[in-house]
C-alpha positions as CSV (number, residue, x, y, z in Angstrom):
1,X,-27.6,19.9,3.2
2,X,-25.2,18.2,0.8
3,X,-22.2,20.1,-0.5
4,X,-23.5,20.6,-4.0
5,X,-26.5,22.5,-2.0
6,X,-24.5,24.7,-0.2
7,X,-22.1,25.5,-2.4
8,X,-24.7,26.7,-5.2
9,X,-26.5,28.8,-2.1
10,X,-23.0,30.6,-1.5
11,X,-22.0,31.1,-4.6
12,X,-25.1,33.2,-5.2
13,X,-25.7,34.3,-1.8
14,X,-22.0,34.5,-0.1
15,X,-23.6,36.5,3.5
16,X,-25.8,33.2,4.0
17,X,-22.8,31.2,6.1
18,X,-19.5,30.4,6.0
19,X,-17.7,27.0,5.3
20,X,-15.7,25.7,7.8
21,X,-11.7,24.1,7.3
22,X,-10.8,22.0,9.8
23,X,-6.8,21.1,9.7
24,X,-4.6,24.2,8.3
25,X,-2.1,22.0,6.9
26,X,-1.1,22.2,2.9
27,X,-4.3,21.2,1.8
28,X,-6.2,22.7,4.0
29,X,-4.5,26.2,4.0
30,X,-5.3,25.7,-0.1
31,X,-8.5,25.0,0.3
32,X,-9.1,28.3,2.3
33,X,-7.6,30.0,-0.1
34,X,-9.7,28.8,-2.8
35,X,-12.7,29.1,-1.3
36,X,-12.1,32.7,-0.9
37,X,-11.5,33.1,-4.1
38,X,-14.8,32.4,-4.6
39,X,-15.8,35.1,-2.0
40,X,-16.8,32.9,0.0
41,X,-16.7,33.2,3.8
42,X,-14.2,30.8,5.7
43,X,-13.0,29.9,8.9
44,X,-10.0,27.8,9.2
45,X,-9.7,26.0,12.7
46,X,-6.5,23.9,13.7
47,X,-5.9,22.1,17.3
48,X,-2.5,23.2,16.7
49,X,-0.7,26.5,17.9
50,X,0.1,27.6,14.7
51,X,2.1,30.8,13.7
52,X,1.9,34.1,11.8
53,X,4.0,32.3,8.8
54,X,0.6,30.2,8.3
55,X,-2.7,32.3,9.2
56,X,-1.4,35.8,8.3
57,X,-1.4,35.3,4.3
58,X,-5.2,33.9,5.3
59,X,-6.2,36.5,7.7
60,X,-5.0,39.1,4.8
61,X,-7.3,37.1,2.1
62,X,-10.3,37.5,4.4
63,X,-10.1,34.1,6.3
64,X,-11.0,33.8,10.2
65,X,-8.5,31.6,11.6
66,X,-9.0,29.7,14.9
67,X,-5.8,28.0,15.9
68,X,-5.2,26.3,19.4
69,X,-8.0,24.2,20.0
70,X,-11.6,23.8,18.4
71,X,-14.6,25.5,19.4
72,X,-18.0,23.7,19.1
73,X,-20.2,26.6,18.6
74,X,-17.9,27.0,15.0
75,X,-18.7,23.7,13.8
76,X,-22.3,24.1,15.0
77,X,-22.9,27.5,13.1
78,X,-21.2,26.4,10.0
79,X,-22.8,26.0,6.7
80,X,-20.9,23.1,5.2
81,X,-17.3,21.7,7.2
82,X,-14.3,20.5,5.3
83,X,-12.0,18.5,6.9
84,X,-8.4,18.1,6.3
85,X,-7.5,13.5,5.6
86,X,-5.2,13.6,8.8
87,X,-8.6,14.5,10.9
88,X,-10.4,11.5,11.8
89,X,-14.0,12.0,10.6
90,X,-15.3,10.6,14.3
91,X,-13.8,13.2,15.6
92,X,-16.0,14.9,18.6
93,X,-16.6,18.3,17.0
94,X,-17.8,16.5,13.6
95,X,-20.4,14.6,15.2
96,X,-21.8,18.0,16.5
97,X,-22.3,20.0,13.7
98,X,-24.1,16.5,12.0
99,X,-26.0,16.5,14.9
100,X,-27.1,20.1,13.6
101,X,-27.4,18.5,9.9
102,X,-24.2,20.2,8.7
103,X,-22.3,18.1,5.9
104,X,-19.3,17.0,6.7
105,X,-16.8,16.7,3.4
106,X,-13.2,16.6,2.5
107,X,-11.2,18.1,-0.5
108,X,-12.2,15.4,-3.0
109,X,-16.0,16.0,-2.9
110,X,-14.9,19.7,-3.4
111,X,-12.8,19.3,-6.2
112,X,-15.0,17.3,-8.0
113,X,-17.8,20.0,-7.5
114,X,-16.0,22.7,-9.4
115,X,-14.3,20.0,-11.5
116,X,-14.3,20.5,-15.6
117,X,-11.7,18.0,-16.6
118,X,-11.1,14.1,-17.1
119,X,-9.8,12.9,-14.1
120,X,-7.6,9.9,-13.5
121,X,-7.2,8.9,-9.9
122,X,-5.3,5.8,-8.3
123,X,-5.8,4.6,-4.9
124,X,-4.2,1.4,-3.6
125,X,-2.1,0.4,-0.6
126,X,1.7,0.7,-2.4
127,X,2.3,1.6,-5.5
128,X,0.0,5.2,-5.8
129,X,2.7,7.9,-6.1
130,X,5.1,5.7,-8.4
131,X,1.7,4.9,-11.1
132,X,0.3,8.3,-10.7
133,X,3.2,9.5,-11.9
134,X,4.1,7.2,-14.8
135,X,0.2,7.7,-15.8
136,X,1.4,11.3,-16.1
137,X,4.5,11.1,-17.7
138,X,3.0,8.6,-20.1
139,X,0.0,11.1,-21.1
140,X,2.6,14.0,-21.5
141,X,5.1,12.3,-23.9
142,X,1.5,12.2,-25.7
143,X,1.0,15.1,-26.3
144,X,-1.5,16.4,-23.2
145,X,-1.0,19.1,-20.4
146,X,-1.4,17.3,-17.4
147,X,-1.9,18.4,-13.8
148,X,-0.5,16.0,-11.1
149,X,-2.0,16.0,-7.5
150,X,-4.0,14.9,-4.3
151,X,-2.0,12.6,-1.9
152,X,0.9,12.8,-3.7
153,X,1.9,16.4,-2.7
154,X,-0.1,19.3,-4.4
155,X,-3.7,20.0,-3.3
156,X,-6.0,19.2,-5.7
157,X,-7.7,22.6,-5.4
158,X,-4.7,24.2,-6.9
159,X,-5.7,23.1,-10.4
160,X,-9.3,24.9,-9.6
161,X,-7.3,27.9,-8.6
162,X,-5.1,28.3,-11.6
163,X,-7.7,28.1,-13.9
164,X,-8.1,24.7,-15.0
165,X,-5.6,25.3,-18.4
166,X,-4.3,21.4,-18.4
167,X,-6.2,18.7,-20.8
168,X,-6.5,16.0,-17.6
169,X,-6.0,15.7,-13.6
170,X,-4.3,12.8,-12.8
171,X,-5.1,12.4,-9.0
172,X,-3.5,9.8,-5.7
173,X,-6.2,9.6,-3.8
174,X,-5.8,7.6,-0.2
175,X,-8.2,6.5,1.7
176,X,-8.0,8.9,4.6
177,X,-9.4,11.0,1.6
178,X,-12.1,8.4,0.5
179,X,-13.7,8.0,4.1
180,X,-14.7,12.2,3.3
181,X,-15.9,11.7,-0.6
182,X,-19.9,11.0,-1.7
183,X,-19.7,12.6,-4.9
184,X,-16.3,12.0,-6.2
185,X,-15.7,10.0,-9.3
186,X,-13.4,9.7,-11.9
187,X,-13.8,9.2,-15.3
188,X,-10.9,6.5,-14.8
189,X,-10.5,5.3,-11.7
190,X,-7.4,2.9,-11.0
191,X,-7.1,0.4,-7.3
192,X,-3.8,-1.2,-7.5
193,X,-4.0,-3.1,-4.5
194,X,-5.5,-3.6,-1.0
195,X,-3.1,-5.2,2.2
196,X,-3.3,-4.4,5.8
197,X,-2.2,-0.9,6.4
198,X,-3.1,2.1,8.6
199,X,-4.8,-0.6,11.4
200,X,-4.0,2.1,14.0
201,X,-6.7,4.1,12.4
202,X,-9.1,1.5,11.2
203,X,-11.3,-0.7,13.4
204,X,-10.8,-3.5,10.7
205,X,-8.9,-4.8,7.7
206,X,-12.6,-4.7,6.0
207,X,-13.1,-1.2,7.0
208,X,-10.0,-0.1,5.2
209,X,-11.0,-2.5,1.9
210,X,-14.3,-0.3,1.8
211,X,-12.6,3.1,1.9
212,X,-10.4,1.7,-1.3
213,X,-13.2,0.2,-3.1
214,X,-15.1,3.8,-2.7
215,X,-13.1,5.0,-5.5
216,X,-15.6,3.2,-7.4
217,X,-18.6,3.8,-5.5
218,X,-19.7,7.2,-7.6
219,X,-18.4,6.0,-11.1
220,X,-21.3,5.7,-14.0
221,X,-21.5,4.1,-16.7
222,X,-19.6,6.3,-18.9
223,X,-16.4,5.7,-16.6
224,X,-14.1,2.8,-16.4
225,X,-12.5,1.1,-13.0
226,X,-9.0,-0.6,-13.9
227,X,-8.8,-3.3,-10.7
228,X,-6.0,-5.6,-9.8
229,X,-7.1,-8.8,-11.2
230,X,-5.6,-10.6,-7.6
231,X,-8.5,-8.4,-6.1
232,X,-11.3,-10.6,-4.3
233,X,-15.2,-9.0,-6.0
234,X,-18.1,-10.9,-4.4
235,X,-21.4,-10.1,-5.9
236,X,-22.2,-7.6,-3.2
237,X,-19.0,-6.1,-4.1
238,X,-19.8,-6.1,-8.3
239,X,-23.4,-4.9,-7.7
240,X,-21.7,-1.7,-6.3
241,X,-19.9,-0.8,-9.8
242,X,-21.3,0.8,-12.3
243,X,-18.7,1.9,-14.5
244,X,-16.9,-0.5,-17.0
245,X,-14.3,-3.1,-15.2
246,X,-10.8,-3.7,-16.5
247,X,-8.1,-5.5,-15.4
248,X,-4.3,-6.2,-15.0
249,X,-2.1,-9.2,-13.8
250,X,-1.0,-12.5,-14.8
251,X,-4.2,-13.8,-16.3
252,X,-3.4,-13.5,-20.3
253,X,-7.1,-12.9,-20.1
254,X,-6.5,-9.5,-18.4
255,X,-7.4,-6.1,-20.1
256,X,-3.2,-5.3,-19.4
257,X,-1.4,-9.2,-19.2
258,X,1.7,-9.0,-17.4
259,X,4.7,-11.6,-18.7
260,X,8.1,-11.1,-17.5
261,X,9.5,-9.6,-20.6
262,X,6.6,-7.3,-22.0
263,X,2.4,-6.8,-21.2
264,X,-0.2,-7.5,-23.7
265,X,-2.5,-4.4,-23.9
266,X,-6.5,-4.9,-24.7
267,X,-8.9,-3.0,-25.1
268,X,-12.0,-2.3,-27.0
269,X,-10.3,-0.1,-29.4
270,X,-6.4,-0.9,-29.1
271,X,-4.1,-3.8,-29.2
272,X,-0.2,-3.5,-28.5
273,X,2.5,-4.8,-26.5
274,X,4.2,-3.0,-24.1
275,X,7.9,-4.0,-24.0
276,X,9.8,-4.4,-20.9
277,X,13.4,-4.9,-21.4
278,X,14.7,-1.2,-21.0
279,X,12.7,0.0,-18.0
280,X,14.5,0.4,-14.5
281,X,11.6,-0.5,-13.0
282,X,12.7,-4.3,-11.6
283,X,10.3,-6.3,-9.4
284,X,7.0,-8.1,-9.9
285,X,5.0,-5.2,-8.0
286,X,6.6,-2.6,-10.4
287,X,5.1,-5.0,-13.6
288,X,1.7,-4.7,-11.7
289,X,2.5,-1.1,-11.5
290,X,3.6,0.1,-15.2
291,X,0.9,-2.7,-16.6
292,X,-2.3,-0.3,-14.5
293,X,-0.5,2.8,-15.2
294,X,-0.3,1.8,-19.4
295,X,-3.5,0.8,-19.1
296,X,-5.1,4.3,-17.3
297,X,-2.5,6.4,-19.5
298,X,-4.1,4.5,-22.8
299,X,-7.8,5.0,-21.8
300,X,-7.2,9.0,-20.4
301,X,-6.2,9.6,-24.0
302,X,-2.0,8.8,-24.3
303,X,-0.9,6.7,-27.6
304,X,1.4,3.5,-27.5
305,X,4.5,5.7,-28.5
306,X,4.0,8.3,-25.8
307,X,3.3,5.3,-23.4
308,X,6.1,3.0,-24.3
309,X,8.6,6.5,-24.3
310,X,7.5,7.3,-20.9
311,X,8.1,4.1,-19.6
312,X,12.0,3.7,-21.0
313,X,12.6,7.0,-19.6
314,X,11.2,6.2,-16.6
315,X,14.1,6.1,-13.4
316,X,11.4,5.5,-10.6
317,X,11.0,7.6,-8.0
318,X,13.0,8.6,-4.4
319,X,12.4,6.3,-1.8
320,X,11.0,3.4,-3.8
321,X,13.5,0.5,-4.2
322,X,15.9,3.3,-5.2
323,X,19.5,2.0,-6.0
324,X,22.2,3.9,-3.9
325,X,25.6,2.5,-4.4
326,X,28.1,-0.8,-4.2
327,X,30.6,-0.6,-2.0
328,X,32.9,-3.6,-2.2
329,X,30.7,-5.8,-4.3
330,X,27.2,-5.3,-2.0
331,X,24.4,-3.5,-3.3
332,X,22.3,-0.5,-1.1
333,X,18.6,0.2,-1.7
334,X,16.1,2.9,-0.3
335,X,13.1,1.6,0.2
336,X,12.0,3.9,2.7
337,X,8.4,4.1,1.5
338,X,7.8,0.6,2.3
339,X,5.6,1.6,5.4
340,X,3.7,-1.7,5.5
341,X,4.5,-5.4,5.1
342,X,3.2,-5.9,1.4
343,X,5.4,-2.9,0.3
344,X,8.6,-4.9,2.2
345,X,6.9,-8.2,0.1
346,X,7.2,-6.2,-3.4
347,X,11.0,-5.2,-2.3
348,X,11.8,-8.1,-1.5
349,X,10.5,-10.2,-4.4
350,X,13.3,-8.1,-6.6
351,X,16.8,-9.3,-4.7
352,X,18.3,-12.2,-3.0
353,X,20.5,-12.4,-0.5
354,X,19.1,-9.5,1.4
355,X,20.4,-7.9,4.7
356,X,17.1,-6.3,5.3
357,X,16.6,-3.4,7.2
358,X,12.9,-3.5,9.7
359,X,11.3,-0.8,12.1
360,X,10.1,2.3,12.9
361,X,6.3,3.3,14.2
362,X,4.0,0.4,14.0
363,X,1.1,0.7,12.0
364,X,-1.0,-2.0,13.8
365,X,-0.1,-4.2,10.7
366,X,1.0,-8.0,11.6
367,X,4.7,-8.8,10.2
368,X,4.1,-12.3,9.9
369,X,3.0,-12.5,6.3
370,X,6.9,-11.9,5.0
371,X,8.2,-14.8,7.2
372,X,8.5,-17.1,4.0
373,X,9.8,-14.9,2.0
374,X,12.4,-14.0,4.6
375,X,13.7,-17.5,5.2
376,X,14.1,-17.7,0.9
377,X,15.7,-14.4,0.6
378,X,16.6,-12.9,4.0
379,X,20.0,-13.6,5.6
380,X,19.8,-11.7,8.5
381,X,17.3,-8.6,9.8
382,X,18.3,-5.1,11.3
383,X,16.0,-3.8,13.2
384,X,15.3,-0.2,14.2
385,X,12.8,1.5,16.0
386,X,10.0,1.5,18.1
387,X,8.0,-1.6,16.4
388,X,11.7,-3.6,16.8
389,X,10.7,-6.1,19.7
390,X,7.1,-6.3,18.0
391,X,8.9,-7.3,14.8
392,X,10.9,-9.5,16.4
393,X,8.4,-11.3,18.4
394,X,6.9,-11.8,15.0
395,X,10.0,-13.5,13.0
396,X,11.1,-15.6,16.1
397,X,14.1,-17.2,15.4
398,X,13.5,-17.9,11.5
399,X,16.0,-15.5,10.7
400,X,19.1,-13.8,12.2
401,X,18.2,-10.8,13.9
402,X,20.3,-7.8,15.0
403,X,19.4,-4.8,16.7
404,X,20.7,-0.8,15.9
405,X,19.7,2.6,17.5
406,X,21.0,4.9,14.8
407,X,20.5,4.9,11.4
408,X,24.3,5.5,11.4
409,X,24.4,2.5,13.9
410,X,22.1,0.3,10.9
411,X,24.4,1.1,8.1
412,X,27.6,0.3,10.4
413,X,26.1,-3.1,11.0
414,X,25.2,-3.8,7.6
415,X,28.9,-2.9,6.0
416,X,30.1,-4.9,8.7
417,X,28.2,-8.3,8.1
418,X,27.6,-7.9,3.9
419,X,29.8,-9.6,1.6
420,X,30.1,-9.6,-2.1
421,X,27.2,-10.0,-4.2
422,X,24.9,-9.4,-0.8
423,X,21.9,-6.5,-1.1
424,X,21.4,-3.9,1.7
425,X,17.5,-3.2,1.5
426,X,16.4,-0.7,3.7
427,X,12.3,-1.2,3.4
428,X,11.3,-0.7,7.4
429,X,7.2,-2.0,6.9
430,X,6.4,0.9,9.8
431,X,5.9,4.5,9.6
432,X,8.8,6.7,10.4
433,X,7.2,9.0,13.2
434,X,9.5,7.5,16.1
435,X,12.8,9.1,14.4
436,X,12.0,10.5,11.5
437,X,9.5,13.7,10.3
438,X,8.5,11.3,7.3
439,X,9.4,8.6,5.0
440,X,11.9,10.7,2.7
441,X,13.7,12.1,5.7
442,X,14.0,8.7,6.7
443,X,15.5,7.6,3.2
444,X,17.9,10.9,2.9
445,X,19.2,9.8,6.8
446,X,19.9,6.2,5.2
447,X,21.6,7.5,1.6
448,X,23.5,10.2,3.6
449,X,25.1,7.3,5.8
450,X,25.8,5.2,3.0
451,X,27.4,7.9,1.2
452,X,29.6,8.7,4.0
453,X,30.5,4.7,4.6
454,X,31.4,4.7,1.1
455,X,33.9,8.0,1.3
456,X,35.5,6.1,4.3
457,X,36.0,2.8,2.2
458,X,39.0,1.9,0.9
C-alpha cells in the first residue's frame, strides 16, 4: 500500500499497525515524535547502540525503540517503513518488508502528506544550503514568515509539528532524500547543478543525475522548475516535466541572466535587475547561486526590494569560501564545504595565486577535472588525508605538491611557502570522515589554526 493509504487507514484506525523508523538520528528521532503525535503507533529501530539520552524522551511518548541491530520480523509486520537518507534504500531488511508489499518512504513523501503550505525546495550538488538560505532571507525582508529546513539542519517534520503558523517552507532537499520520495513536489522546485559526487554510494554518475532530476518528477502543471541553463534535457528528460521550466545562467535569454555586474530578471509578470556590486558573495558559482535564489524568492511570493535587501545584506555562510584573515599580505579562506571537485572548481574560479589545500575521505569522485584550472591558478597543493596519494596520482607532476598530517601541520606549511598577495584556500574536494566528525569541524580546526598562526606573527 502507498503511504497516502496507510496513513489515512491510521489516522482513523491507529490499533491497525504501526509505522516503522529506521535510523534514530535528528530526523528520524523527529519523525517519531511526530508520528505520535498523531497517535500513531511507532517503532524506531537503529543498528546503532544508542543511549538513554536518545530513546528515553521516545519510550516516554509511547515509541518502541529497537536499538542494536535490526530485526526482520519488525520490518515484516510493519504497516508503512520510513527510513532515515543516511540508510541505503537496498538495504537487506528493506527488501523484506517489499517483499511483504510494505512501502518503503522517507521524510519527504511524509512531509508532503500532511503538507498545507507553498513549498520551495533546492536540490543540486553545491550551492543548496547557501541558496536555500538566501531564498529565505530574501522572502522574509518581504514580508513572509518563513520556515527553513530538510538537508540543511532542521527536520522538515518540525514545521508539521509546530503547527504550520509560517506563510512558506523553503526546503534543501539531497538526493539521499529523493531516492525515498514518490509523492513529493514542490510548488517551486529549484536544481542548481549536477557534478559527480557521492560515487561511493551510487553505482553511476547517471544514477545520481536521476535522483536530482526527481525533484521534478511529481511537479504539475501549476508548479514551476527553475534549472541551471548549463543543465543537459534530452527529450526523454523534457517529457518527464510537467510543471513550467525556467532558467538561469549566461544566456541573456534566461528567465534570471547573469552578467558580471548585475542579473536581468524575467518573468511572466516581472521585469527588474538585480544589482551586484555590494554583495560579498564573489565567484561565478555564487552569480549562478543569488541569480536561482532571486529567481525562486520572486516566484514564492518576495518583491524586488525585499530581494535586492536580502542579497546586500547577505555575508554568506560558514564554511563556504568564508574569508578568515591576512596575515602578512596573504589571504585565508574556508572552504571546507567543498566536498567534491566542482565545489573546489567554484572556489577556485574566485582567486589567483592559490596555495590550495586537497584531501580527506574520498568520495569515489575523479580529481582530474580541476587539473586546468590548477595549472592557471594553483601554485602549489597541500594535501591532507586519506584520498592524498589518490589526489596526487591524479595531478601528477602539473603542480607542486606537498604533503601534511595535521591540520596544524597544513597551516604551518602554507605560512611558510605564501607570500604577499598569495591566497590560502582550504576547499579539500573529499568528505571529512578520516579526521574530522563533519565539514564544519573540519573548517573550525582550519580557522582555529589560522587564528593561532596569526597571534604568533609578528
Amino acid at each position: 500500500m502507498t503511504l497516502s493509504t496507510v496513513m489515512a487507514s491510521l489516522l482513523k484506525h491507529p490499533d491497525e499497525g504501526y509505522v516503522l523508523v529506521a535510523g534514530l538520528g535528528v530526523s528520524g528521532v523527529a519523525i517519531a515524535r511526530f508520528l505520535r503525535s498523531k497517535n500513531i503507533d511507532v517503532v524506531a529501530t537503529d543498528s546503532r547502540p544508542l543511549g538513554q539520552d536518545v530513546t528515553a524522551p521516545l519510550e516516554a511518548l509511547g515509541v518502541r525503540c529497537e536499538t542494536n541491530g535490526h530485526r526482520v520480523e519488525t520490518f515484516e509486520g510493519a504497516a508503512l517503513v520510513v527510513t532515515s537518507p543516511g540508510i541505503p534504500l537496498d538495504m537487506a531488511f528493506f527488501e523484506r518488508a517489499r517483499a511483504k508489499k510494505i512501502s518503503v518512504t522517507g521524510e519527504l513523501d511524509l512531509f508532503f502528506y500532511f503538507l498545507e503550505r507553498p513549498l520551495v525546495a533546492i536540490t543540486g550538488t553545491n550551492g543548496k544550503t547557501t541558496v536555500t538560505t538566501l531564498v529565505s532571507e530574501m522572502l522574509k525582508r518581504s514580508g513572509l514568515s518563513v520556515f527553513t529546513g530538510g538537508n540543511i539542519g532542521t527536520p522538515l517534520v518540525e514545521f508539521l509539528e509546530s503547527g504550520q503558523t509560517e506563510d512558506v517552507v523553503v526546503a534543501e532537499v539531497s538526493s539521499f532524500q529523493l531516492d525515498a520520495a514518490t509523492m513529493f513536489a514542490p510548488r517551486v522546485a529549484v536544481l542548481l547543478n549536477i557534478a559527480e559526487d557521492h560515487m561511493d554510494r551510487y553505482t553511476a554518475f547517471s544514477a545520481y543525475a536521476d535522483s536530482k532530476w526527481a525533484l521534478l518528477g511529481n511537479q504539475s502543471e501549476n508548479d514551476i522548475a527553475v534549472v541551471n541553463q548549463t543543465l543537459p534535457i534530452d527529450s526523454d528528460r523534457k517529457r518527464t516535466i510537467k510543471a513550467v521550466l525556467l532558467t538561469f545562467g549566461e544566456d541573456k535569454a534566461c528567465n534570471a541572466a547573469i552578467d558580471t555586474r548585475s542579473i536581468a530578471i524575467s518573468t511572466q509578470d516581472q521585469k527588474f535587475v538585480l544589482d551586484l556590486s555590494v554583495t560579498r558573495l564573489r565567484g561565478a558559482h555564487n552569480r549562478e547561486n543569488i541569480a536561482a535564489a532571486a529567481l525562486a524568492a520572486l516566484l514564492a511570493g518576495a518583491c524586488q526590494a525585499g530581494i535586492q535587501g536580502a542579497l546586500d545584506d547577505f555575508s554568506g555562510l560558514a564554511h563556504r569560501t568564508e574569508y578568515v584573515t591576512a596575515i602578512n599580505g596573504v589571504d585565508y579562506y574556508n572552504d571546507s564545504k567543498g566536498t567534491n571537485p566542482h565545489a573546489v572548481e567554484g572556489a577556485l574560479r574566485g582567486f589567483d595565486r592559490v596555495i590550495l589545500i586537497l584531501g580527506g575521505r574520498s568520495k569515489g569522485t575523479d580529481f582530474s577535472c580541476l587539473v586546468p584550472l590548477i595549472n592557471q591558478r594553483v601554485k602549489t597543493v597541500i594535501l591532507m588525508g586519506e584520498a592524498a596519494r589518490e589526489i596526487k596520482a591524479v595531478l601528477g607532476s602539473t603542480v607542486e605538491i606537498l604533503e601534511a598530517g595535521s591540520m596544524a601541520d597544513v597551516v604551518s606549511v602554507a605560512n611558510r611557502i605564501a607570500t604577499h598577495g598569495d591566497t590560502v584556500l582550504l576547499s579539500p574536494g573529499c568528505s571529512s570522515f578520516d579526521m574530522y566528525d563533519n565539514y564544519a569541524q573540519r573548517g573550525r580546526d582550519f580557522k582555529d589554526q589560522v587564528m593561532k598562526l596569526k597571534g604568533n606573527t609578528p
